[in-house]
mmCIF file of the N, C-alpha and C atoms, coordinates in Angstrom:
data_MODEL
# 
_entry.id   MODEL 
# 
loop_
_atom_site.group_PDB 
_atom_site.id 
_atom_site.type_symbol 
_atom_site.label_atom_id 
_atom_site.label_alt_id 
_atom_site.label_comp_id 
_atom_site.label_asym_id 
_atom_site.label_entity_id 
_atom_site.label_seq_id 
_atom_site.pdbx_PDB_ins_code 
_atom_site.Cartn_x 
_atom_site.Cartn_y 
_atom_site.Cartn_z 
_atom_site.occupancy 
_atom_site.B_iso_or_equiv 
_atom_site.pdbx_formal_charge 
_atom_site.auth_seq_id 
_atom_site.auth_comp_id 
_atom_site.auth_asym_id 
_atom_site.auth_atom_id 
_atom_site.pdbx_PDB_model_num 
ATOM 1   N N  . UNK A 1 1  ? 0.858   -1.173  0.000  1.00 0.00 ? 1  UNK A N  1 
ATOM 2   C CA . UNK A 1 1  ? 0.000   0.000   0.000  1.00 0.00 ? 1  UNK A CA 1 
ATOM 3   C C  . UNK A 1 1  ? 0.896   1.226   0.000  1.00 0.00 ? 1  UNK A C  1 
ATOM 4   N N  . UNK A 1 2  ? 0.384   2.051   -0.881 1.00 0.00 ? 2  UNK A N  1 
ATOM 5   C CA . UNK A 1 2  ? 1.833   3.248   -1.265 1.00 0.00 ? 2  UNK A CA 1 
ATOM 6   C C  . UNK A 1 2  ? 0.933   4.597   -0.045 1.00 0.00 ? 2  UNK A C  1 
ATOM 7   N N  . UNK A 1 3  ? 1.655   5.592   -0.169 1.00 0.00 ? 3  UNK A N  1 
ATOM 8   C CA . UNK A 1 3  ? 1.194   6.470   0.353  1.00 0.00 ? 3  UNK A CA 1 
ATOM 9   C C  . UNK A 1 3  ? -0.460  7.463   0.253  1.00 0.00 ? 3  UNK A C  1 
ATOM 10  N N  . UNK A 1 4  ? 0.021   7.452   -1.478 1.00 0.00 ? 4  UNK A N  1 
ATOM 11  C CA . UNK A 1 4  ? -1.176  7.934   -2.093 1.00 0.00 ? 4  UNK A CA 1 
ATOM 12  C C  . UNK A 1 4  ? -2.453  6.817   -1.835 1.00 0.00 ? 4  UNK A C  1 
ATOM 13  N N  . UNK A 1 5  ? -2.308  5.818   -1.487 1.00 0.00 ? 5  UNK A N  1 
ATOM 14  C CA . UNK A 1 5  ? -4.081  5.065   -1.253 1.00 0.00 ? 5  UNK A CA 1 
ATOM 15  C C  . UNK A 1 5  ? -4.312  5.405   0.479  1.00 0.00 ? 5  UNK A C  1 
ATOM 16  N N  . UNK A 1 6  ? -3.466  5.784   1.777  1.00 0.00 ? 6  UNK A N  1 
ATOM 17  C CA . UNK A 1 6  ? -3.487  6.011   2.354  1.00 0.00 ? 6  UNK A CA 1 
ATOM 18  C C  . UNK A 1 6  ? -4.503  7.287   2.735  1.00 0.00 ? 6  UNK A C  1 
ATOM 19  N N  . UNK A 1 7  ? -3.549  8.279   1.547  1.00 0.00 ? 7  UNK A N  1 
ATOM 20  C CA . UNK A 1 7  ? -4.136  9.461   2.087  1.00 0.00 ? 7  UNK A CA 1 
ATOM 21  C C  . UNK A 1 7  ? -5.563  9.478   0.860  1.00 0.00 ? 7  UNK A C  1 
ATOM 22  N N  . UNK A 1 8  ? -5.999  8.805   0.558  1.00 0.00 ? 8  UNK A N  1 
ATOM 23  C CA . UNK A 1 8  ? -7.152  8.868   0.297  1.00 0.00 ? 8  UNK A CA 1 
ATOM 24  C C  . UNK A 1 8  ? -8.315  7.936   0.753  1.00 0.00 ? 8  UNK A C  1 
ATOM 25  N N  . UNK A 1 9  ? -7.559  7.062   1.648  1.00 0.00 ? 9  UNK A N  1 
ATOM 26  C CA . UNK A 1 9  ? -8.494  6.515   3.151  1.00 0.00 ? 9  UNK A CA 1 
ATOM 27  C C  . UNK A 1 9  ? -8.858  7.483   3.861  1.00 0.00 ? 9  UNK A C  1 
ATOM 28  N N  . UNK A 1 10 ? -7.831  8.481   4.170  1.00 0.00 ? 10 UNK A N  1 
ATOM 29  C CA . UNK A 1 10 ? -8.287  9.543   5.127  1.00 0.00 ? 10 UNK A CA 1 
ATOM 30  C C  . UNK A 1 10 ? -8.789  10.727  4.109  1.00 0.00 ? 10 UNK A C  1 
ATOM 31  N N  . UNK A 1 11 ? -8.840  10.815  3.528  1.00 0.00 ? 11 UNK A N  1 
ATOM 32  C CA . UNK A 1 11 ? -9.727  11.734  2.279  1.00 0.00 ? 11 UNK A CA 1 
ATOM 33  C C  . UNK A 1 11 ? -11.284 11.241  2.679  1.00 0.00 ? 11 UNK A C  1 
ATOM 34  N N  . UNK A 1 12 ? -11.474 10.384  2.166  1.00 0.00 ? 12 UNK A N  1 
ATOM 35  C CA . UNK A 1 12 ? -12.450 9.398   2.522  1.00 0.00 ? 12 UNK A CA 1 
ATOM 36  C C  . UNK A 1 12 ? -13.542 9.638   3.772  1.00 0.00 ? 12 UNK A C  1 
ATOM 37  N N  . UNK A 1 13 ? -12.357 9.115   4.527  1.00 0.00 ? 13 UNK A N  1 
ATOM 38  C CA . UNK A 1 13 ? -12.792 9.142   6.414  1.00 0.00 ? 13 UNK A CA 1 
ATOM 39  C C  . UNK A 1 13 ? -13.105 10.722  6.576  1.00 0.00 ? 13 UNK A C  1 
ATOM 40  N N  . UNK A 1 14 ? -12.730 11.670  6.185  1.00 0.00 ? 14 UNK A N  1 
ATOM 41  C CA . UNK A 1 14 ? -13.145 13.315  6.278  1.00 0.00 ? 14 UNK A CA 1 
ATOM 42  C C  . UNK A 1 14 ? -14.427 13.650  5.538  1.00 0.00 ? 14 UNK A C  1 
ATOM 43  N N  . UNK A 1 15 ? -14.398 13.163  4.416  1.00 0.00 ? 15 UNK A N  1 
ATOM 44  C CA . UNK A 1 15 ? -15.759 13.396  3.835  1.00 0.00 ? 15 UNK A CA 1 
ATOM 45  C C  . UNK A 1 15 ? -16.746 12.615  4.470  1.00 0.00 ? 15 UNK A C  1 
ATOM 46  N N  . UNK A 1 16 ? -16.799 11.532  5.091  1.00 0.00 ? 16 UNK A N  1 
ATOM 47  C CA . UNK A 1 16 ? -17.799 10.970  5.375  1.00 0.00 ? 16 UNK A CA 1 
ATOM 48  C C  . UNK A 1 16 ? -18.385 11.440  6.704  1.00 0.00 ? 16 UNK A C  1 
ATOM 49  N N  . UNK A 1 17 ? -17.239 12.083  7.628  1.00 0.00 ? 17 UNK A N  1 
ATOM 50  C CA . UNK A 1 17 ? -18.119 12.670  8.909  1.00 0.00 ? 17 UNK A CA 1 
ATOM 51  C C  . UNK A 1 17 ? -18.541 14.163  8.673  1.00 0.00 ? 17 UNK A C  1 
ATOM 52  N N  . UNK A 1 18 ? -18.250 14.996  6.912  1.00 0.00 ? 18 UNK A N  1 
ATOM 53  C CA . UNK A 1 18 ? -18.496 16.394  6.892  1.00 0.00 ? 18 UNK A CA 1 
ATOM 54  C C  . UNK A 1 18 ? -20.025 16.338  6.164  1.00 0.00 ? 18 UNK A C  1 
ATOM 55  N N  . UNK A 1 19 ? -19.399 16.121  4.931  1.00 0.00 ? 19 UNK A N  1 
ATOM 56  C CA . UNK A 1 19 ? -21.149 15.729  3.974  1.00 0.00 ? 19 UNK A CA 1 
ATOM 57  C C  . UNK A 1 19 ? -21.452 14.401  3.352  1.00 0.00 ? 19 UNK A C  1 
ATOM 58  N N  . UNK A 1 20 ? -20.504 13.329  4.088  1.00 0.00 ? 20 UNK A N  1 
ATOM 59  C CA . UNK A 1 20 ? -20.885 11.759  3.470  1.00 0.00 ? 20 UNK A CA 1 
ATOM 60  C C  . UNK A 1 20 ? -20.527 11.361  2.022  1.00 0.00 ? 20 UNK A C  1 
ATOM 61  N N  . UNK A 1 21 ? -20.784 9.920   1.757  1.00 0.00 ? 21 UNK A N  1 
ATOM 62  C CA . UNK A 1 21 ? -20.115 9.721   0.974  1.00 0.00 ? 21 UNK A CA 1 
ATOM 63  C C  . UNK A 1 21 ? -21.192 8.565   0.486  1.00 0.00 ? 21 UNK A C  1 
ATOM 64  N N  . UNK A 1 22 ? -20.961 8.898   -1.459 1.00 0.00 ? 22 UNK A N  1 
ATOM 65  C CA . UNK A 1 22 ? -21.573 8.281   -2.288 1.00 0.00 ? 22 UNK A CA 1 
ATOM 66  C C  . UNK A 1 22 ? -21.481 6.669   -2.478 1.00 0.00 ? 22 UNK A C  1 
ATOM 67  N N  . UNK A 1 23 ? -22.288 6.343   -2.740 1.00 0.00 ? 23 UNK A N  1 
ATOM 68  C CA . UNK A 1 23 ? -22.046 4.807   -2.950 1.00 0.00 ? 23 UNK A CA 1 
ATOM 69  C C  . UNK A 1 23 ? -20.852 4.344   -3.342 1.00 0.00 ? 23 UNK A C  1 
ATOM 70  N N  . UNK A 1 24 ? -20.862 4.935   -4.853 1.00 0.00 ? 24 UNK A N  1 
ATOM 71  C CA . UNK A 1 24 ? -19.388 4.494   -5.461 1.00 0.00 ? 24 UNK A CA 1 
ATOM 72  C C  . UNK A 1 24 ? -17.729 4.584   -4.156 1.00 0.00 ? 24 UNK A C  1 
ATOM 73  N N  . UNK A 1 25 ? -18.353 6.022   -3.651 1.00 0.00 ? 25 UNK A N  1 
ATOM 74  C CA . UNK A 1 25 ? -16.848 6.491   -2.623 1.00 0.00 ? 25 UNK A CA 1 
ATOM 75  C C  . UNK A 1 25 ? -17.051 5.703   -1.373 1.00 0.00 ? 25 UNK A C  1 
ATOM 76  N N  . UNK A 1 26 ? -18.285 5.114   -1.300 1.00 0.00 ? 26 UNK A N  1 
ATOM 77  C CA . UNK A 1 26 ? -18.353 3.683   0.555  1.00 0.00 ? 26 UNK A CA 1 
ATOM 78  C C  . UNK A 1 26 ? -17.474 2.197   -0.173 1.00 0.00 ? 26 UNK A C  1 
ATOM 79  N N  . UNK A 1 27 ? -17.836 2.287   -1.154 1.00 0.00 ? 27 UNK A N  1 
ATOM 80  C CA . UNK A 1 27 ? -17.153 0.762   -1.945 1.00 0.00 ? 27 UNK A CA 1 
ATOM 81  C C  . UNK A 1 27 ? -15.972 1.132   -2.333 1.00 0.00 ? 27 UNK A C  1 
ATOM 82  N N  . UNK A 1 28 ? -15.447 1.827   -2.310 1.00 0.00 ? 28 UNK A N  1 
ATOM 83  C CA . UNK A 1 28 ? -13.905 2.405   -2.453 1.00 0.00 ? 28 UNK A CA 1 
ATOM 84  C C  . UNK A 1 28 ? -13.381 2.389   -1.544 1.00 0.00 ? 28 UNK A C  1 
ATOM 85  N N  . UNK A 1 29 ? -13.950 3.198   -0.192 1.00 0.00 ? 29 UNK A N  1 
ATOM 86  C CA . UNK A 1 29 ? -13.399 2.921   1.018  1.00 0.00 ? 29 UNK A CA 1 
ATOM 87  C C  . UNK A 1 29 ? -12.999 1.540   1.394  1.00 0.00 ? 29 UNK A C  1 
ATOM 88  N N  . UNK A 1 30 ? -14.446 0.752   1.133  1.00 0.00 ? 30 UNK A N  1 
ATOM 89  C CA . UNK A 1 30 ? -14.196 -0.465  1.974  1.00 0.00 ? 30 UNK A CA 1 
ATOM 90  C C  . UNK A 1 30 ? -12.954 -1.447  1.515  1.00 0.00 ? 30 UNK A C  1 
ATOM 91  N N  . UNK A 1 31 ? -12.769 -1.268  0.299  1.00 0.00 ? 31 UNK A N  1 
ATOM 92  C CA . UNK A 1 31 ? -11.817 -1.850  -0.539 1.00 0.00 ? 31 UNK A CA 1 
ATOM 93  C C  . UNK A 1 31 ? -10.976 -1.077  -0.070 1.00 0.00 ? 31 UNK A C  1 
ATOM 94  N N  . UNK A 1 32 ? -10.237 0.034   0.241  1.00 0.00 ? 32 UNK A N  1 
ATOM 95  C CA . UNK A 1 32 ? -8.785  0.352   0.365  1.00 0.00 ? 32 UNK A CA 1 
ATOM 96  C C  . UNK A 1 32 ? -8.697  0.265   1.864  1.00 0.00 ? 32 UNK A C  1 
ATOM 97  N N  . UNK A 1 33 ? -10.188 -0.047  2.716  1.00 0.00 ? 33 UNK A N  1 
ATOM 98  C CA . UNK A 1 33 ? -9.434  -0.226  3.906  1.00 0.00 ? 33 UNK A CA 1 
ATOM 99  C C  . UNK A 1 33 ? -9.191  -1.864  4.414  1.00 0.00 ? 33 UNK A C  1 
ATOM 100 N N  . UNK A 1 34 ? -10.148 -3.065  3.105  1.00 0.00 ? 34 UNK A N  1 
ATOM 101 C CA . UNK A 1 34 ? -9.487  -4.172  3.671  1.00 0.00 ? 34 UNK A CA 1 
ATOM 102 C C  . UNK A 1 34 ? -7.990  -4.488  2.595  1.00 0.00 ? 34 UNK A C  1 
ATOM 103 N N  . UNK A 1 35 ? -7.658  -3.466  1.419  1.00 0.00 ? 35 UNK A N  1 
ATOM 104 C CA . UNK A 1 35 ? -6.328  -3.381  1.264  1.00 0.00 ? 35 UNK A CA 1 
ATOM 105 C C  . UNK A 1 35 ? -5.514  -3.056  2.013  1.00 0.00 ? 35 UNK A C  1 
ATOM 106 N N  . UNK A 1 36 ? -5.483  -2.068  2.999  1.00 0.00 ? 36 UNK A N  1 
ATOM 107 C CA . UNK A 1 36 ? -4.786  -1.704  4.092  1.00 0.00 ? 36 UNK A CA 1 
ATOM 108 C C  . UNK A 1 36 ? -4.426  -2.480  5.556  1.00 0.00 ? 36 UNK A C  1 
ATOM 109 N N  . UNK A 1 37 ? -5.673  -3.383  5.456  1.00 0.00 ? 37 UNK A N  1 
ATOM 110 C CA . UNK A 1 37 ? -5.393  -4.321  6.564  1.00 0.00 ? 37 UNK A CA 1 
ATOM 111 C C  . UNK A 1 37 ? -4.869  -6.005  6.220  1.00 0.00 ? 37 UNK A C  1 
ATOM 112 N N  . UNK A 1 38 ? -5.173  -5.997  5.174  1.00 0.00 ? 38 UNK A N  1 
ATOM 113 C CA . UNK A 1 38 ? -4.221  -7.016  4.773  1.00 0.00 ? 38 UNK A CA 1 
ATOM 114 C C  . UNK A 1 38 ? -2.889  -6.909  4.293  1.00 0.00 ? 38 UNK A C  1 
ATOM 115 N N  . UNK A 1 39 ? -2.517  -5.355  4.243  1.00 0.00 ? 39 UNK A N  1 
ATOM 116 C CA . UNK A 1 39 ? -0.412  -5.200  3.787  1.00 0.00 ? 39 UNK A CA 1 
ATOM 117 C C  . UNK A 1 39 ? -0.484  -5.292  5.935  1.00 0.00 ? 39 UNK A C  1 
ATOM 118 N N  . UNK A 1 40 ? -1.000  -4.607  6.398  1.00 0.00 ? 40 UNK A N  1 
ATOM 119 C CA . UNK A 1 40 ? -0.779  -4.697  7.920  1.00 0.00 ? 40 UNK A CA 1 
ATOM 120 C C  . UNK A 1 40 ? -0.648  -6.331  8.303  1.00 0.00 ? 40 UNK A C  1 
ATOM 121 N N  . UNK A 1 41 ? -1.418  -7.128  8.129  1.00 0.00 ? 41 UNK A N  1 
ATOM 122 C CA . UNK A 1 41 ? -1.304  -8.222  8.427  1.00 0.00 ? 41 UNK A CA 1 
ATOM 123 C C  . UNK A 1 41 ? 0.177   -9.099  7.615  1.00 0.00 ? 41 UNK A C  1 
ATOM 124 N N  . UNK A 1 42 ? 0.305   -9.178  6.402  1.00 0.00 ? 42 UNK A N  1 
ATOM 125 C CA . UNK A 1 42 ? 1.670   -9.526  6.105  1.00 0.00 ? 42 UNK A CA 1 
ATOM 126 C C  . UNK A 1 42 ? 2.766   -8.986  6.308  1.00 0.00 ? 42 UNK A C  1 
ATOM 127 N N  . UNK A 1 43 ? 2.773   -7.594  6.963  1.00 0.00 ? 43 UNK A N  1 
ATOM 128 C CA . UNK A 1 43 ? 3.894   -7.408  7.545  1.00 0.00 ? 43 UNK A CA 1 
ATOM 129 C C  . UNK A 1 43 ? 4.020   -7.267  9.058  1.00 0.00 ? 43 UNK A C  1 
ATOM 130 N N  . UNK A 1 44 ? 2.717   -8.004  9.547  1.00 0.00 ? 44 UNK A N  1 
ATOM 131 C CA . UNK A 1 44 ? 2.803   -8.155  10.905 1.00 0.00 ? 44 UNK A CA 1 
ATOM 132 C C  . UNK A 1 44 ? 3.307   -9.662  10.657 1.00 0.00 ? 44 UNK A C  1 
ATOM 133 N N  . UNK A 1 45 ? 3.158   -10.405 9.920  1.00 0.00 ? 45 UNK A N  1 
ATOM 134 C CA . UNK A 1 45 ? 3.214   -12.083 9.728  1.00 0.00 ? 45 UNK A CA 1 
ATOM 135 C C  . UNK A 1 45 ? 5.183   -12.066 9.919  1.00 0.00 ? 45 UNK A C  1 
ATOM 136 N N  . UNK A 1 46 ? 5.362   -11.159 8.281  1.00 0.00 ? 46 UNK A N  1 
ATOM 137 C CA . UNK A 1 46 ? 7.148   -11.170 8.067  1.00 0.00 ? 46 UNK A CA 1 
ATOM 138 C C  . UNK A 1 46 ? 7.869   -10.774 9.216  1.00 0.00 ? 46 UNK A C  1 
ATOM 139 N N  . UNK A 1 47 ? 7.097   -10.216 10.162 1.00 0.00 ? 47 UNK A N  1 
ATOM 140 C CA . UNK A 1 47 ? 7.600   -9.700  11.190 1.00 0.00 ? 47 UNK A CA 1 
ATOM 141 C C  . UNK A 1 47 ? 7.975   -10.497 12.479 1.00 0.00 ? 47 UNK A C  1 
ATOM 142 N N  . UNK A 1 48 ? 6.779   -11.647 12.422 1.00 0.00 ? 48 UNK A N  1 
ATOM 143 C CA . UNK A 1 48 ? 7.004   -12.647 13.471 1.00 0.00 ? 48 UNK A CA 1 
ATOM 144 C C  . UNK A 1 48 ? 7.514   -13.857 13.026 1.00 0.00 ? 48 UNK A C  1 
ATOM 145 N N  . UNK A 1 49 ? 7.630   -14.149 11.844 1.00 0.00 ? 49 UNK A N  1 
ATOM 146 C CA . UNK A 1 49 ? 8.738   -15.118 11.133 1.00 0.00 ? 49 UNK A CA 1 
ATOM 147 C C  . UNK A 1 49 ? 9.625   -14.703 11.312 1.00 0.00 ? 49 UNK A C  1 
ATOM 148 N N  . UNK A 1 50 ? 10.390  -13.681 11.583 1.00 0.00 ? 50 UNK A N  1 
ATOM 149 C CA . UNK A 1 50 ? 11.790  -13.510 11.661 1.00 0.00 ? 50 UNK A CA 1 
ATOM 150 C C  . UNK A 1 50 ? 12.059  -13.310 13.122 1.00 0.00 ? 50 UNK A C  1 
ATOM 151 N N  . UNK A 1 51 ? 10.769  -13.605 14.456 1.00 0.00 ? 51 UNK A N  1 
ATOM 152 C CA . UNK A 1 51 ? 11.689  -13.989 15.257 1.00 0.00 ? 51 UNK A CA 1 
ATOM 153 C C  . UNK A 1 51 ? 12.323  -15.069 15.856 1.00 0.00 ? 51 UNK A C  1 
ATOM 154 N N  . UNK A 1 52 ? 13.289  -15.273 16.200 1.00 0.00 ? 52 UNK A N  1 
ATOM 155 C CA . UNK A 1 52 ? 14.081  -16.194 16.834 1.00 0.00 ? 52 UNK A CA 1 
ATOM 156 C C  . UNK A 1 52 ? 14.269  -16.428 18.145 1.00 0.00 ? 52 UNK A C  1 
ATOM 157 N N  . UNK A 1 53 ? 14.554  -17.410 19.226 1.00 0.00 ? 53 UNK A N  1 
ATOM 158 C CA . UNK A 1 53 ? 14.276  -17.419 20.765 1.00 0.00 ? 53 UNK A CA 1 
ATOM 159 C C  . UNK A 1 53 ? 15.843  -18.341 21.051 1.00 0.00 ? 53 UNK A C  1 
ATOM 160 N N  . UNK A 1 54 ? 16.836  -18.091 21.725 1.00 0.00 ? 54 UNK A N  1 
ATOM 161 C CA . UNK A 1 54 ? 17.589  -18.583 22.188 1.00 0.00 ? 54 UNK A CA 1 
ATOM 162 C C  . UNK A 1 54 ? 17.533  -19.365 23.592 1.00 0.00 ? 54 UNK A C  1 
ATOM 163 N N  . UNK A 1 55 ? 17.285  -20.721 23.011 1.00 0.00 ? 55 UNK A N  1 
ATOM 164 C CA . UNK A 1 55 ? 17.052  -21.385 24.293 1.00 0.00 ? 55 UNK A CA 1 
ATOM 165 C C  . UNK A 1 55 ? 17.843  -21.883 25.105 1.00 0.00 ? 55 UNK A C  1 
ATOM 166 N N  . UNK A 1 56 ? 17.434  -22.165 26.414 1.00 0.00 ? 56 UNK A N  1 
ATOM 167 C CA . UNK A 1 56 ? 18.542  -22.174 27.503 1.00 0.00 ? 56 UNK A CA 1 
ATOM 168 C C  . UNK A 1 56 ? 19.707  -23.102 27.543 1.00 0.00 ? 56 UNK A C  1 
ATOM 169 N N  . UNK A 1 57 ? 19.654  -24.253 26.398 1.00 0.00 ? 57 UNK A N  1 
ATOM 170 C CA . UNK A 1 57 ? 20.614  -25.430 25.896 1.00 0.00 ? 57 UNK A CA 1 
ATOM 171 C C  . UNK A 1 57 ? 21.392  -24.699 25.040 1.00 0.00 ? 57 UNK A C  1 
ATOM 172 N N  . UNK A 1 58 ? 21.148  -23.572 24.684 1.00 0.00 ? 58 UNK A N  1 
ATOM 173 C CA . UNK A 1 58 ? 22.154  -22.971 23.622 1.00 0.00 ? 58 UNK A CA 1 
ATOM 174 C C  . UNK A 1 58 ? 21.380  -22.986 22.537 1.00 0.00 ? 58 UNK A C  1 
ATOM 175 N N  . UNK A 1 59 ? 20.687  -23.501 21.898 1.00 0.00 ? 59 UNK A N  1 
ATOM 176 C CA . UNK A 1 59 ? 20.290  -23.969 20.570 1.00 0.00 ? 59 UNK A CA 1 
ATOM 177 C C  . UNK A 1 59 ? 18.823  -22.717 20.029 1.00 0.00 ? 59 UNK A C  1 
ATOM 178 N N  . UNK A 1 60 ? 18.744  -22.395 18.878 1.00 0.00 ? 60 UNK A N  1 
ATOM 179 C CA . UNK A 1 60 ? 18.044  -21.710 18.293 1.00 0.00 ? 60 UNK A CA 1 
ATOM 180 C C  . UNK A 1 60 ? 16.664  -21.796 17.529 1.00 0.00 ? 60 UNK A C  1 
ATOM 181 N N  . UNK A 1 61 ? 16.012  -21.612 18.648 1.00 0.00 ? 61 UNK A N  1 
ATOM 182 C CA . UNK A 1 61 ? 14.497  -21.910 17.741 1.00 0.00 ? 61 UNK A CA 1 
ATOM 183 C C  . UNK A 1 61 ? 14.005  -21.113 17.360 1.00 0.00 ? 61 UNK A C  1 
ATOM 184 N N  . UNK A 1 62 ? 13.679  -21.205 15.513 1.00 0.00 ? 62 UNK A N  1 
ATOM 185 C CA . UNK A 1 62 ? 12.879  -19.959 14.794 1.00 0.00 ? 62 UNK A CA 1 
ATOM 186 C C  . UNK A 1 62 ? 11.422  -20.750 14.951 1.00 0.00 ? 62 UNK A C  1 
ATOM 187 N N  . UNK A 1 63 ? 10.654  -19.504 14.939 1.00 0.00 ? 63 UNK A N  1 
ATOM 188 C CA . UNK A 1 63 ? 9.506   -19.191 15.814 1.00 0.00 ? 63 UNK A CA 1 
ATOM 189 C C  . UNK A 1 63 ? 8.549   -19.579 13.858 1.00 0.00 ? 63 UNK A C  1 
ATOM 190 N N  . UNK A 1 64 ? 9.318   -18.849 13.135 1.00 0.00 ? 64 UNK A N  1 
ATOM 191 C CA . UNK A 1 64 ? 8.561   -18.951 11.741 1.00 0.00 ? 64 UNK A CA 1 
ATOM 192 C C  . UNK A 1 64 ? 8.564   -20.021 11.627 1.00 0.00 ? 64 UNK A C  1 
ATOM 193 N N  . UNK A 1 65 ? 9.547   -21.049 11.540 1.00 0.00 ? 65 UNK A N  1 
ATOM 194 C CA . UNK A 1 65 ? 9.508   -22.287 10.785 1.00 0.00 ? 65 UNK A CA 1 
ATOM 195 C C  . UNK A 1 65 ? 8.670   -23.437 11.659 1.00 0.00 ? 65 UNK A C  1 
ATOM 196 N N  . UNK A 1 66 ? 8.670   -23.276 13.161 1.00 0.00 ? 66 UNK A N  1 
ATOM 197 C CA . UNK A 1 66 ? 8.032   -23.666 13.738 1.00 0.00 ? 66 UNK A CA 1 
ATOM 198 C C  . UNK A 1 66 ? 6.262   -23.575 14.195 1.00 0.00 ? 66 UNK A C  1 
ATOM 199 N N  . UNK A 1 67 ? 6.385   -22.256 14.125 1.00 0.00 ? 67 UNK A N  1 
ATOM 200 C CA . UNK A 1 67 ? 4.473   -22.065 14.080 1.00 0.00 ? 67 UNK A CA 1 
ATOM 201 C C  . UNK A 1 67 ? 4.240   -21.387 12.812 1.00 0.00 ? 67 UNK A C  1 
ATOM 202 N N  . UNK A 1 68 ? 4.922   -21.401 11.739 1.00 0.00 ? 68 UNK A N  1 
ATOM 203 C CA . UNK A 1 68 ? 3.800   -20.931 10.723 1.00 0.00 ? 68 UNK A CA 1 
ATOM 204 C C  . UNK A 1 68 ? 4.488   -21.260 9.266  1.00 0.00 ? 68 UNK A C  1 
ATOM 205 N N  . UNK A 1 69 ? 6.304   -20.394 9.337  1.00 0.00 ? 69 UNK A N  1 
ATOM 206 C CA . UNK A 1 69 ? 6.686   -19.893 8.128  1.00 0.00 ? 69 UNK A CA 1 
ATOM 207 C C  . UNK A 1 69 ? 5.747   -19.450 6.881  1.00 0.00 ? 69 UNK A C  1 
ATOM 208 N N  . UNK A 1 70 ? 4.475   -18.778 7.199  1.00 0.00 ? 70 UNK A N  1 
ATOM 209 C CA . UNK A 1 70 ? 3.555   -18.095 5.811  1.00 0.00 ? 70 UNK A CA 1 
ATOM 210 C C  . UNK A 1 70 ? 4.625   -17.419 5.571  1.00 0.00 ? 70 UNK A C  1 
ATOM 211 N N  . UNK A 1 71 ? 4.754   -16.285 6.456  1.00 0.00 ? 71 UNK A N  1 
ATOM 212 C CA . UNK A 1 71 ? 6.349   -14.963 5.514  1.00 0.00 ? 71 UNK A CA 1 
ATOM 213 C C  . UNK A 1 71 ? 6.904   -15.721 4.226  1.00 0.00 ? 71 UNK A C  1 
ATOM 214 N N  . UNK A 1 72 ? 7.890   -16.728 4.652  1.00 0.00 ? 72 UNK A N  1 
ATOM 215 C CA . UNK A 1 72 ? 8.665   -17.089 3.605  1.00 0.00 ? 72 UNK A CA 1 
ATOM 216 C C  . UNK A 1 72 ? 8.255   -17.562 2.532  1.00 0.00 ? 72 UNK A C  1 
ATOM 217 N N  . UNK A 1 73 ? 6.642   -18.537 2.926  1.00 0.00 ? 73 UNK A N  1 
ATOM 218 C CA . UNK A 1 73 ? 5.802   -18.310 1.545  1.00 0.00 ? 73 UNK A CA 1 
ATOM 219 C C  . UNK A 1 73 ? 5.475   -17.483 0.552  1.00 0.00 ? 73 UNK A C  1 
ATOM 220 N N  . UNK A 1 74 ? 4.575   -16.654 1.336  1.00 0.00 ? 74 UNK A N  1 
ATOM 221 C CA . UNK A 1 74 ? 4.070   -15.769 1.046  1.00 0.00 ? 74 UNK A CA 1 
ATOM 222 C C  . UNK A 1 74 ? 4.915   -14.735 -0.001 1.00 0.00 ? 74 UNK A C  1 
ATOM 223 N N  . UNK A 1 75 ? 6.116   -14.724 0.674  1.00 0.00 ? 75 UNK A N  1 
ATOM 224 C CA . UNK A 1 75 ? 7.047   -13.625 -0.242 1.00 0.00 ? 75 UNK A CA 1 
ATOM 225 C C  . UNK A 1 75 ? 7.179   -13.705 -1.671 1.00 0.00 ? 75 UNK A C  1 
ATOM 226 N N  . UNK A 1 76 ? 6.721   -15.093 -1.861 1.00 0.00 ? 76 UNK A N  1 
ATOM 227 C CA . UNK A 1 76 ? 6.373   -15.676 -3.688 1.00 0.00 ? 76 UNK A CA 1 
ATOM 228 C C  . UNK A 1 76 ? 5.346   -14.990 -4.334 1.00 0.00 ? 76 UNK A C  1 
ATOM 229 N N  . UNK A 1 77 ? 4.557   -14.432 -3.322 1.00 0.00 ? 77 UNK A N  1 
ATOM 230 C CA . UNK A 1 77 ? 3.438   -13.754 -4.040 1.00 0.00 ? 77 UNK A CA 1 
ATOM 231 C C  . UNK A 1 77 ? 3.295   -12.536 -4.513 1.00 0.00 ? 77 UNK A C  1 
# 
């Protein structure tokens, strides 16, 4: 999600609490705000694939490969 679809979520969100918003501009919204929550969610995902936990034997358990690795999938897409 680049900047420019951002600031026309909040374009959006302003018109709708001043004089509301047209059909066409509610189905626009809703679409750029479940675009917005799904880049949030894959980079909340890449985010917890890359952590790692050093356990008390010494040895290194990644947290991705163990409960999920989607990130490293996903990155194909």
């Amino acid at each position: 999600m680049n900047m420019e679809q951002i600031d026309r979520i909040n374009a959006l969100y302003h018109k709708s609490k001043s004089v509301g918003l047209t059909e066409e501009e509610r189905k626009e919204q809703a679409q750029l705000r479940r675009e917005y929550i799904e880049a949030i969610r894959r980079n909340m995902r890449a985010n917890l694939n890359n952590i790692s936990i050093k356990e008390e034997d010494g040895s290194i358990t990644d947290l991705g490969e163990k409960y999920g690795g989607l990130g490293k999938e996903s990155s194909a897409e």
